[in-house]
Each structure stands twice: as C-alpha cells, then as structure tokens.
C-alpha positions in Angstrom: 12.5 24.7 9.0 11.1 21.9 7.8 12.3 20.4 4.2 9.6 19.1 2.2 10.2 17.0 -0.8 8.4 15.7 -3.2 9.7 11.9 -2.5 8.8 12.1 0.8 5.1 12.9 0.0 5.5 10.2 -2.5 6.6 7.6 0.6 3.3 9.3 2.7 1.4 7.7 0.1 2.6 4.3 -0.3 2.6 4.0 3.2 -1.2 5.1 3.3 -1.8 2.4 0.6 0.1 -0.2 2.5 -2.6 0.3 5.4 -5.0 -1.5 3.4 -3.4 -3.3 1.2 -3.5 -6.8 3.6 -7.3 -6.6 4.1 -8.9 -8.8 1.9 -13.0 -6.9 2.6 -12.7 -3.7 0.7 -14.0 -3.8 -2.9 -13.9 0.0 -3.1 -11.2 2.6 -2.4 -11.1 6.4 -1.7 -8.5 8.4 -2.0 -9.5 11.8 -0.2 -7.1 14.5 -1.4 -6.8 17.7 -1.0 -6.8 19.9 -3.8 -2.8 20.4 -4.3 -2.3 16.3 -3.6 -4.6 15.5 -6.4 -1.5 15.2 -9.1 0.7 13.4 -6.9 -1.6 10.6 -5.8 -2.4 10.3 -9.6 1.1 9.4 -10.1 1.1 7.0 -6.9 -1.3 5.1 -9.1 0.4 5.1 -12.7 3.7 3.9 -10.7 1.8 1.0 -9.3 0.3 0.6 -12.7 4.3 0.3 -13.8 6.6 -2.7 -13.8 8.3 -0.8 -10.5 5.3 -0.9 -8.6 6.2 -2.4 -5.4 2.5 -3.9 -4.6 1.1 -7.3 -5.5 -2.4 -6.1 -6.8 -2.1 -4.7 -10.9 -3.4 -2.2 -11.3 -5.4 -0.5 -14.6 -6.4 2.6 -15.2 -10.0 3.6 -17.7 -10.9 6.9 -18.8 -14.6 6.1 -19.3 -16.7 8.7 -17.8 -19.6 8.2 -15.9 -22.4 9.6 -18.2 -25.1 8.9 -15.6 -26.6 5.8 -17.3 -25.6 2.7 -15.8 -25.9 0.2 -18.6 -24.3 2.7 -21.1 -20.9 3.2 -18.7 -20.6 -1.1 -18.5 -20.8 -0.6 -22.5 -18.1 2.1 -22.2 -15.8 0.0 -19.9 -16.1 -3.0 -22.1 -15.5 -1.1 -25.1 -12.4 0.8 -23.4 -11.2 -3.1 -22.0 -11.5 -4.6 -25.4 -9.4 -1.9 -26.9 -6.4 -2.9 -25.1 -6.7 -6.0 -26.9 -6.8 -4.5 -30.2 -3.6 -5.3 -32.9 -1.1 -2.4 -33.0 1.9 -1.6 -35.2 4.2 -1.4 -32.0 5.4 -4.4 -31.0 6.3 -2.4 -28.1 2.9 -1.6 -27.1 1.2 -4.8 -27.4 -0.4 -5.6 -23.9 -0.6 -9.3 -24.3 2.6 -10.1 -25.7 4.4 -8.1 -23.0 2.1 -10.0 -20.7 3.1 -13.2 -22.1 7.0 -12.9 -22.6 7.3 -12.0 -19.4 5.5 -15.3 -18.4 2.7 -13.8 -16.6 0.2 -15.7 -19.1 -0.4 -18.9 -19.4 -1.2 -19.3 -22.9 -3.2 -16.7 -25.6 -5.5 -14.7 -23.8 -8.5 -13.0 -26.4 -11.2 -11.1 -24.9 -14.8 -12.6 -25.9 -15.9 -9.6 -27.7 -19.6 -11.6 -28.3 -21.3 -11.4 -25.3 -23.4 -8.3 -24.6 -21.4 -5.5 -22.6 -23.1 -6.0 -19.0 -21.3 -5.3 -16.0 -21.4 -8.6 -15.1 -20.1 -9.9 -18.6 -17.4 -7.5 -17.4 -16.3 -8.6 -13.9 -16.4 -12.3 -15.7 -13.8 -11.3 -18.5 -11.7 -9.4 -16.1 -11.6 -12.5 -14.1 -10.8 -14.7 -16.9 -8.0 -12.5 -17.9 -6.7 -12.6 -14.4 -7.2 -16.5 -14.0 -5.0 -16.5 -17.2 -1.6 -14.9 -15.1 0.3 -17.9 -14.2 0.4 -18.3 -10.2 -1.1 -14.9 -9.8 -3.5 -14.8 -6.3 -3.5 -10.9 -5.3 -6.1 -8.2 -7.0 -7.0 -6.6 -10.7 -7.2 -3.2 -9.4 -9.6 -0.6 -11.1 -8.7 2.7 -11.4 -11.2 5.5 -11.9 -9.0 8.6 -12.2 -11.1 11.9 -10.7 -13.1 13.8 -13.0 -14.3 17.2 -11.4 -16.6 18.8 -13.3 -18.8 15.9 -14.4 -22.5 16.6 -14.2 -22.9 12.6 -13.3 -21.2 11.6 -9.9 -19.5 8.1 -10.3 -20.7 7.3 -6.4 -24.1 7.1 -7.6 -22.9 3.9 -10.0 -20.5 2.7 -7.4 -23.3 2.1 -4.8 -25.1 0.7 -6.6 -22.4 -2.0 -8.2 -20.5 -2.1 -4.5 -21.5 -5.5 -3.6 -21.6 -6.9 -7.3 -17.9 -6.7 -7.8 -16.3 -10.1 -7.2 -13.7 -11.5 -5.1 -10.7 -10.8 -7.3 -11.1 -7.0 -8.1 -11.0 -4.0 -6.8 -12.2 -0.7 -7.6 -10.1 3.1 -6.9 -11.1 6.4 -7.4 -10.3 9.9 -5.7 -12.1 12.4 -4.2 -11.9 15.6 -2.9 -11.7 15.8 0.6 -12.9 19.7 1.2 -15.6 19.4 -1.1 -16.7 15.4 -1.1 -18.6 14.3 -4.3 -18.5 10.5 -3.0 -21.1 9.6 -0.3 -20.7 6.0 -0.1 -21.9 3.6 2.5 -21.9 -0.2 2.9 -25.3 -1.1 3.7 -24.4 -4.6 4.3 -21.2 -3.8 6.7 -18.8 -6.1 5.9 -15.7 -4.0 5.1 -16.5 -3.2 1.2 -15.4 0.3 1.5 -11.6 2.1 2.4 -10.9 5.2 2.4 -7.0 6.8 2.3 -6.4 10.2 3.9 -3.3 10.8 3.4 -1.5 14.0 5.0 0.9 15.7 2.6 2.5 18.8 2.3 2.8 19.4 -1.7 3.1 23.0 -1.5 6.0 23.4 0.1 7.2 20.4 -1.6 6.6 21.7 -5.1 7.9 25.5 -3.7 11.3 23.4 -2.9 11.8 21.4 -6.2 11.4 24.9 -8.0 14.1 26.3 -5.9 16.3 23.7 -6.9 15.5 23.8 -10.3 16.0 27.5 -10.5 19.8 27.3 -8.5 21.1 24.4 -11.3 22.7 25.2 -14.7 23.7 21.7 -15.7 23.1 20.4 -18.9 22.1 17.5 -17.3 19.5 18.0 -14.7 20.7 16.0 -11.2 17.2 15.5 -10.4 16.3 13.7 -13.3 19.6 11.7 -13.3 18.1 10.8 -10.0 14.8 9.6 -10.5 15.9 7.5 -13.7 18.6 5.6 -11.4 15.3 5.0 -9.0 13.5 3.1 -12.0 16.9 1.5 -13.0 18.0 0.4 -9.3 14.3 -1.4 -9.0 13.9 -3.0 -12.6 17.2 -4.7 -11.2 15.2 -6.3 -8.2 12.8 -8.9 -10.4 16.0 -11.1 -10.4 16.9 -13.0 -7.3 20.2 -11.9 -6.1 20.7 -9.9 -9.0 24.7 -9.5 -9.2 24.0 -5.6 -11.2 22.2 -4.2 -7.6 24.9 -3.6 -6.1 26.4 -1.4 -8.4 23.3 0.6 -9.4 22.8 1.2 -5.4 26.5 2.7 -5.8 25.2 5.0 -8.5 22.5 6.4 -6.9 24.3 7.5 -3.4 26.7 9.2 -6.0 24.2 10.9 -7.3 22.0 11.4 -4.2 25.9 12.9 -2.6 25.9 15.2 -5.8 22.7 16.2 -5.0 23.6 17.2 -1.1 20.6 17.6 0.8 20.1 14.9 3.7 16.9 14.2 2.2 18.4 12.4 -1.1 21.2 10.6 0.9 18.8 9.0 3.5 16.6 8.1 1.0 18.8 7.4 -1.3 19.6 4.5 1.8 16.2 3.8 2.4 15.5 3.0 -1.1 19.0 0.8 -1.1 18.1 -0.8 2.2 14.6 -1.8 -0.3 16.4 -2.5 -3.4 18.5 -5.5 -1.3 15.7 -6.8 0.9 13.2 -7.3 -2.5 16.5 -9.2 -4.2 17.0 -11.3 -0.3 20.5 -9.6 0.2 19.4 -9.2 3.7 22.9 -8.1 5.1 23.6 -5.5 2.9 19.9 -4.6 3.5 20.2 -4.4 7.3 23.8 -2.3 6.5 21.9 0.4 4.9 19.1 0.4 7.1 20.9 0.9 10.0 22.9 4.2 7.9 19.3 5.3 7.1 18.2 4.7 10.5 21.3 7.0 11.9 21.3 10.3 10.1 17.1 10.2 9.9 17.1 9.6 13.9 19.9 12.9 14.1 17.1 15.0 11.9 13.5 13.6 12.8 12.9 16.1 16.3 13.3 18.9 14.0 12.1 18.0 11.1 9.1 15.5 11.5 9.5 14.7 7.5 12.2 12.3 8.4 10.5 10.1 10.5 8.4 8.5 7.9 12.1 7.3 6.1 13.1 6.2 9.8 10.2 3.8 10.8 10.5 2.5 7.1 13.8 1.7 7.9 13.0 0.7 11.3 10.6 -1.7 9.4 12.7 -3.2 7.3 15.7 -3.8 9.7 13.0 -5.8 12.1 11.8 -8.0 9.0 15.6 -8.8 8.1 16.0 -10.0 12.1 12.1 -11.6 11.9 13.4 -13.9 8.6 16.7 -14.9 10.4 14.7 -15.7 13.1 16.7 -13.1 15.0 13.7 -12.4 17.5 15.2 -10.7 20.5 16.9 -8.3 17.9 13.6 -8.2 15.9 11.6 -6.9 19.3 13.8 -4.5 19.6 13.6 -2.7 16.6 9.5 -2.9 17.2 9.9 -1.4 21.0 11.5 1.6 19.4 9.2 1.6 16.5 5.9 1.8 18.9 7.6 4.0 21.1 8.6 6.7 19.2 5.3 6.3 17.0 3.4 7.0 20.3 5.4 9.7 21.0 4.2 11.2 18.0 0.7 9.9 17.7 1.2 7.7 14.6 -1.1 5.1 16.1 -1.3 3.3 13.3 2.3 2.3 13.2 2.2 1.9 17.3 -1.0 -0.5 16.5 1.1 -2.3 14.3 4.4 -2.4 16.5 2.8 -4.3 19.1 0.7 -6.3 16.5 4.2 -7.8 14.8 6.0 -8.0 17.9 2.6 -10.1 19.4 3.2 -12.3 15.9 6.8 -13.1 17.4 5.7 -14.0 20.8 3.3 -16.2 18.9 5.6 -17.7 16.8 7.8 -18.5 19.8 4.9 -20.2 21.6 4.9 -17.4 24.1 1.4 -17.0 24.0 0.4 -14.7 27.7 3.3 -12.2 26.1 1.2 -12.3 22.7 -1.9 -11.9 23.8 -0.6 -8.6 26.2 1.1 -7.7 23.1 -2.1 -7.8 21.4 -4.1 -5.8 24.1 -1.3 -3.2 24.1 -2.0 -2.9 20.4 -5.7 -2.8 20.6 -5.3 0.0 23.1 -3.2 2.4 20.4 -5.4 1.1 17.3 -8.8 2.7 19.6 -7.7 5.8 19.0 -8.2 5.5 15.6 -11.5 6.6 14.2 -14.2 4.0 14.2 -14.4 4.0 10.0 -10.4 3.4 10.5 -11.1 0.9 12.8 -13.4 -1.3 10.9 -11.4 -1.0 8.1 -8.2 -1.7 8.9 -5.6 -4.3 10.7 -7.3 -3.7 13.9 -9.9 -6.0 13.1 -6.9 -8.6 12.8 -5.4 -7.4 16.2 -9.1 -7.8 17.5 -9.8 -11.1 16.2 -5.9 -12.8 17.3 -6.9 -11.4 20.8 -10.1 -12.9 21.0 -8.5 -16.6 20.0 -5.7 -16.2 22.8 -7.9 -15.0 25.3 -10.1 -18.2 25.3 -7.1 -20.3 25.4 -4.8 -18.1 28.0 -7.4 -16.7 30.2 -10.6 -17.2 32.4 -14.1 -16.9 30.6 -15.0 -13.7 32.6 -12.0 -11.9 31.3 -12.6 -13.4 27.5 -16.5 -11.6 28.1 -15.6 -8.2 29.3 -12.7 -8.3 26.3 -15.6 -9.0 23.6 -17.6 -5.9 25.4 -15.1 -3.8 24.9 -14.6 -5.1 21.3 -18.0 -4.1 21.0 -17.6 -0.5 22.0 -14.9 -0.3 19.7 -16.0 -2.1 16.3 -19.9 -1.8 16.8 -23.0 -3.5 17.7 -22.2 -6.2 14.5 -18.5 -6.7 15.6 -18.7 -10.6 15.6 -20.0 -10.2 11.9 -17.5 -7.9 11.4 -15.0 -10.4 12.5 -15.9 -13.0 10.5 -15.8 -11.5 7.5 -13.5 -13.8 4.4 -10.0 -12.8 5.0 -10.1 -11.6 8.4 -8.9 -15.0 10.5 -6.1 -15.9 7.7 -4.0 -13.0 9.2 -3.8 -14.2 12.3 -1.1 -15.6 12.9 1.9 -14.5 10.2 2.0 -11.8 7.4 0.4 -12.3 4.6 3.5 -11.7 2.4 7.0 -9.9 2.8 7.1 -6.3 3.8 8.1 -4.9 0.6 8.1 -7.4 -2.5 8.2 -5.5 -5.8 6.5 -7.4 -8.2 7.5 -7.8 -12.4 
C-alpha cells in the first residue's frame, strides 16, 4: 500500500521547480495542475515567497485580475506594487524596513509613484527595486495566482507581454491541466516559456493526514509541532555554521520518532541531511544522508513515494563528496542515482546523473569519459518530450557535447552528432543553443544544490 503524504507531494514539487530553475531563457512559467493539486502548489509558491524558501529567485505574489484591457491591468499592477510601499502602523509589516534590516537594501528604496502606470514603467521599477538588493543576481519572480472563473483569460495578456519582460523577472501562473485556459507559444523560440507538470497524488495524501488527525487526542497536535520545528530548524540555516542546528535537528527526529511512521523519520533525515549541507556542516550532512539513504532504499520497491526522499538524498551525499573533491566517491553515488532512475523511468534525474558525473570527468581533465558521459545523458534526456527538451538542462547537455566533440573527436563524428541534435531540439537547434545563458552552464553548477536563501 502505498503511503502518501502530504510532505512528499510537497518534495514532488520543489523538485519539479528545481528542473528549471538553472535555465536562464524562460520568462514565463506554467504550472499545470490537476484539480486536487491546485491548493498545494499555491502553497509551494507562498513558501518560496517566505524567508524559508530554499530558492534564489524572490518571489511576489499580486491579486490583480486580468479584466481583459491591457493598459488598465499595468494600472492595476502598479497600483497593487505601490501599495506595498505604503506607511503602515505595524512595524512588523513594513516591507522595506524588513528588507533593509536584514541588509538586502542598499539604501531607502521609494517607488516613483509619478510616472504613468505602463507596463514598461513597471518592469523598470521592479528592476530598480531589485538593482537596490545588495549583491543580489538571481530573479523577481511574479506570481499570478489562478483565477478560474474569470471571463478575461490572463494568456491573452501574457502573449502579448512575453517577450517584453526583461532579463531580471519572471512571470508564474497556474493552469489547469484537464481543462487548459493558457495557450501560449513562443513565436520567437528562444526558450521564453516552461511549463511544470508535476505528478502528485493529493488525494490519498489529504485522505491520510485526516486519518491521522482523527486517531490523535493531544492537546497539542504532533503534526503541527512538526511542521513548526520544519520553519524553526531552517530559519537556523541563514547563519554559517550556526552552533543552534544541531539541536533543532535533534528536536525534530524526536518529534518525527513521536510521530512513527517511516515517512516522518526519513524525512525528518532528509530535511537534517539539508539543514547541515545549507549551514556547510558537510559531515554531519553526509551522516544523515546516508541514514536517509538506508531506510528509503529498504521501502522504495514497494512503495515508489520513497524514492523521491532517496535520490534527494542520493543528491546531496554526491555534492558533499563533489565539494571535498571526493570524486571517485562522488561517481558513485551518481552511477546509482542514474541507474536506479532508469530503472524507473525518471529520465530526468538519469539525464542529470550522467550530466554531473560528465561535469567531474570534466573537471578532472578527463575529457573522452565526459564527453561519453554526456552522450549517455543525451540518450536518457531524448526520451523526454520535445517541449521538455527545449526547455530544460538538456539543451546544456547538448551544447557541452557539441564543445567536446570538436576537440575529442573526428569532424565526421562532430556532423552526424549535430544531426542528431537536430532531430532532437528542431530545425532552429543552433539558435536554440545559443540562446543567453545556455553556454555559462557548461562546465560547473551554477550554484550549490540546495542553498536556502534569507
């Protein structure tokens, strides 16, 4: 039987959103959710909105509806934008303050409020506010929460502002994947559009928090004891090897024990195995990986849920070995990782085995094992969808394996290799691949594998 939970849905979706979170083309995301997933991937958004949002980008959310007039929704925006701006009695909830006391400005930030409420007198405030956040290089990202019964469908505005919105920004909204609202395309294919499809299971997920409610009489609900110690545990990792970690980890495997199921524990270990990687504890990191790792790998054949806490974990353990320069140990953990990812037709995560273990190879000047490496995970990235394809790492993969090619092997190979690049990105795949973005991947990540941000 398989034990659904709603953390582990809420895992599915970060991992979705980490599929696109390197590539630098999109302008415009979908989420495509069924109608039960709708709530959850709402949340997704408001936690990244949160200080214990573990991605770069920051992310806002408006409320503005689409009332099917373009110049009168940029008013509406900028009317909703300048209100977070406005004075309040709080202290508590003043935006710019908090922005500033936690050092994230660089001086007083005041929206112009005379300029005339165009979307382009938008995008240039946002980016002004965002040129304002000291050392700050990732995205603003836009949130458009769904809205479905509006007689005005937002896709209609956001084709037609698609390939206005500068580098810098990013726009998010959701749609529903049984009955699409959203027909988008990008006329100029260059990457402007992503879409997430995540695959969740909330039913069963919601059907098994009830049960647990219903079966506790404490005064104090375990649950929610649980998910506060979450949000404690990761306020702890914005300081550097924060000394009060350790003994917030210790709480929550308490509480996870208390709890019981093997759910909690493992990722209650996961989320420990996390906590000390962000804070560059990468011993006590790999400890709890490798406990995570354990008990998931004793559950995941019958119960598939698991997996997705094991290659996490699988993950992390590798980047602890990568940053210790560990690399024999590090190529192991990404052998299992695209093995048992095959196994199970997660070819994403096989693509992007091979694509980190190439990265090594490269890194240790072993560049005919890279560029195999590279083939290997162009091979398990083609059985993605073409859309996927375009718009995700494989374009990276694609683009490293070109560049070895010339310099490891004959010209006739290099030219049947950019035919079958062809068949696999499309007629305009040297465009494609030279795109902004796409060749500054090429060689190393763009940034650690999980780095939760203030």
């Amino acid at each position: 039987m398989i034990e659904a939970s709603v953390a582990q849905e809420f895992y599915k979706l970060r991992e979705e959103w980490l599929k696109i979170d390197k590539i630098d083309s999109w302008k415009i995301a979908v989420w495509e959710a069924e109608y039960p997933d709708v709530d959850i991937i709402d949340k997704f958004m408001e936690v990244e909105r949160s200080p214990i949002g573990i991605f770069d980008d920051v992310f806002f959310r408006f409320e503005s509806v689409y009332p099917g007039e373009d110049k009168a929704f940029a008013a509406m925006l900028w009317n909703e934008y300048l209100e977070w701006f406005e004075p309040v009695a709080d202290p508590a909830k003043d935006m710019i303050s908090a922005l500033f006391d936690a050092g994230l400005l660089t001086g007083v930030y005041r929206p112009e409020r005379a300029v005339s409420p165009t979307i382009e007198h938008f995008w240039q405030e946002l980016l002004r506010f965002r040129s304002m956040m000291k050392g700050f290089e990732a995205h603003l990202v836009l949130y458009f929460p769904i809205v479905p019964y509006n007689d005005y469908k937002l896709g209609d505005w956001l084709q037609k502002i698609m390939h206005t919105i500068p580098d810098g920004l990013r726009l998010v909204t959701m749609d529903f994947a049984q009955n699409k609202q959203l027909h988008l395309y990008d006329e100029h294919k260059k990457g402007a559009i992503a879409y997430l499809r995540p695959v969740l299971n909330m039913p069963a997920a919601i059907n098994n928090e009830m049960k647990k409610g219903s079966s506790n009489y404490n005064t104090i609900d375990v649950h929610s004891r649980y998910r506060q110690q979450i949000i404690v545990l990761m306020e702890t990792t914005t300081v550097p090897k924060n000394t009060k970690t350790a003994a917030e980890v210790k709480k929550l495997l308490q509480i996870a024990t208390e709890i019981g199921t093997p759910n909690a524990v493992i990722g209650s270990l996961l989320i420990a195995a996390q906590a000390n990687y962000a804070i560059n504890k990468l011993e006590e990191s790999n400890a709890f990986a490798d406990k995570a790792i354990e008990q998931a790998e004793a559950k995941m054949d019958a119960d598939p849920n698991y997996y997705h806490m094991w290659k996490t974990c699988v993950m992390i353990k590798a980047a602890v070995f990568t940053m210790n320069k560990a690399w024999k140990e590090a190529l192991v953990q990404y052998e299992k990782l695209a093995a048992k990812a095959a196994a199970l037709q997660d070819v994403y995560y096989a693509m992007e085995a091979r694509r980190l273990a190439a990265l090594i190879y490269y890194e240790r000047k072993e560049h005919n094992l890279a560029f195999e490496y590279l083939l290997l995970a162009l091979l398990a990235g083609a059985y993605m969808d073409l859309e996927m394809r375009r718009n995700s790492l494989f374009i990276h993969v694609a683009y490293l394996a070109l560049e070895l090619c010339a310099a490891v092997r004959p010209k006739p190979v290099l030219e049947e290799l950019k035919l079958q690049i062809g068949d696999w990105l499309g007629a305009d795949w040297e465009t494609l691949l030279q795109q902004d973005g796409v060749e500054e991947v090429k060689t190393k990540s763009k940034k650690a594998l999980f780095n939760f941000k203030n």
